[in-house]
C-alpha positions in Angstrom: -7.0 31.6 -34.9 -8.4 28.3 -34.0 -6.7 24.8 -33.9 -6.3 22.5 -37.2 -9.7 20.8 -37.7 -11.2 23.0 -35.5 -13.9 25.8 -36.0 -12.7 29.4 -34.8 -14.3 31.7 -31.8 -15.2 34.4 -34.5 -17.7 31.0 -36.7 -18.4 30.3 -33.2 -20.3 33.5 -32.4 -21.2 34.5 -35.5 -23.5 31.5 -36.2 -24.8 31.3 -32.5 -25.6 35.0 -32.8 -27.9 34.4 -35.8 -31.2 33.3 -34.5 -32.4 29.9 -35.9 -35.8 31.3 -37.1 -33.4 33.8 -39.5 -30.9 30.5 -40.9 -31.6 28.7 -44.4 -32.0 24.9 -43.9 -28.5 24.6 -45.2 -27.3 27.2 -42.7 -28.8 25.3 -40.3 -27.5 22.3 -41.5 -23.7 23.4 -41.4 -23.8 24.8 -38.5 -25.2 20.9 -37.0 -22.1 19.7 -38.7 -19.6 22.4 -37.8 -20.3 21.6 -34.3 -20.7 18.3 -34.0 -16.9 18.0 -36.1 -15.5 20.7 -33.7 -16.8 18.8 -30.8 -15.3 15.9 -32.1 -12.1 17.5 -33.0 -12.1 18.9 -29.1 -12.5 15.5 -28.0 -9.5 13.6 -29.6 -7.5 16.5 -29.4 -5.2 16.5 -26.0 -5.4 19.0 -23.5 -1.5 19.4 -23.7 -1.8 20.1 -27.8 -4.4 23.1 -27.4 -3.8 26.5 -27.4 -5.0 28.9 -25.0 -7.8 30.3 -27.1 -9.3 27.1 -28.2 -9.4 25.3 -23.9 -10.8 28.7 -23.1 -13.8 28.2 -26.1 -13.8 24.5 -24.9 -14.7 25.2 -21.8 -17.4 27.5 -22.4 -18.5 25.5 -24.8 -18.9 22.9 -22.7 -16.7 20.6 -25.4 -13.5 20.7 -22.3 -12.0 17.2 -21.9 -9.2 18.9 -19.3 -7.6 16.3 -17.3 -8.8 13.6 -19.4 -6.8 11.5 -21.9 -8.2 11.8 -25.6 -9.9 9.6 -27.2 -7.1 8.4 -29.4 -4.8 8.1 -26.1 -7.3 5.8 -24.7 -7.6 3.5 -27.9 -3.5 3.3 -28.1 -3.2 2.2 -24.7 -6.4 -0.4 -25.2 -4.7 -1.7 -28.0 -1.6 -1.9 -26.1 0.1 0.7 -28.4 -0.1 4.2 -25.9 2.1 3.9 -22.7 0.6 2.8 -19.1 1.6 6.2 -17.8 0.5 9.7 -18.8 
């Protein structure tokens, strides 16, 4: 089961598994936006708020922001809403 807002392992590997020569445009399309919202999603979610599942497809997606802040962390504290320490 993957994250809120986030695409699963199973959509994952199923659509990387198809090859590209096979895919409609509109496949092709979706799957462009699929990963570009699940990368985005990966990147303002939090380490600390993932389950194991999704750091582990993360990672190996290369989509891992471990030991980083997200991107909503960093705008809080730039807007002096977030606190100084982590």
């Amino acid at each position: 089961m993957a994250d809120t807002g986030r695409q699963s392992m199973t959509d994952k590997a199923a659509a990387s598994m198809k090859p590209e020569s096979q895919k409609s445009m509109t496949e092709q399309a979706g799957d462009k936006v699929k990963g570009m919202s699940d990368s985005i999603a990966s990147t303002l979610q939090p380490q600390s708020e993932k389950s194991t599942t999704q750091k582990a497809g993360d990672t190996l997606s290369g989509n891992s922001n471990e030991g980083q802040e997200s991107l909503m962390e960093k705008a809080k504290q730039t807007m002096g809403m977030g606190s100084a320490e982590k």
